[in-house]
N, C-alpha and C positions, 0 to 999 in steps of 0.2 A: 504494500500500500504506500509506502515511503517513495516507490520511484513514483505513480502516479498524482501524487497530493503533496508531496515533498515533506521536511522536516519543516516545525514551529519554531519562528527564528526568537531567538534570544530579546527581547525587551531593554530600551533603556532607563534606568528610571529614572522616574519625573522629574525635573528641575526645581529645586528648594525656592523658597520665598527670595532666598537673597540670591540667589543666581538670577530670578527672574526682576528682581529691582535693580540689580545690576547693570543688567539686560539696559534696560529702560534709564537708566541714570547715564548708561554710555552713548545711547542714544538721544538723548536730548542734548549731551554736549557737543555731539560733533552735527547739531542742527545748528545750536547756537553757535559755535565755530563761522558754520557757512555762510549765516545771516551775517556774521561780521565782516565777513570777505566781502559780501555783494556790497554793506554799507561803505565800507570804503572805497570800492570800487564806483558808486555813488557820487562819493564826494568828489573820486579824481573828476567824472565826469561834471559835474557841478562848475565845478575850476575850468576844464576843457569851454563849456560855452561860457564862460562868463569871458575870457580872452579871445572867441573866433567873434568872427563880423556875421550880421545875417545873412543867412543864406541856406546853399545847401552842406557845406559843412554843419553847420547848427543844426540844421534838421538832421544828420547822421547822428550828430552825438545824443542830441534827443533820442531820437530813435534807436539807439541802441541804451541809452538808461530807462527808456520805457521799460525792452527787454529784463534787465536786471531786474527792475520794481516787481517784472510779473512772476519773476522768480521768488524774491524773495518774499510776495506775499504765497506763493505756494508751498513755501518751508515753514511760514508760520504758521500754516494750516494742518 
């Protein structure tokens, strides 16, 4: 019956309270990491239009700190 149905594999067991807080504590710092990336990354761009002329360089840089914004409000989520 073993070759047809196989053997019952071995079980791992459960993950403790603190493995799973753990879990979850290591993950929220490396969100909160990321969000600090795109905010500075924000700020260069903030800088970048505040020294171009209007035009379509400014709409670039805009347009790519929209980008980031949509990111980071997706990490915060």
């Amino acid at each position: 019956m073993r070759r047809v149905f196989g053997v019952k594999k071995d079980k791992e067991p459960p993950p403790s309270i603190q493995d799973a807080s753990d879990r979850i504590n290591k993950r929220g710092d490396s969100v909160e990491d990321k969000i600090k990336k795109l905010d500075a990354e924000l700020i260069r761009y903030r800088e970048q239009t505040k020294k171009t002329r209007p035009g379509r360089a400014q709409e670039a840089i805009k347009a790519r700190a929209m980008r980031v914004l949509k990111q980071k409000r997706l990490q915060c989520y």
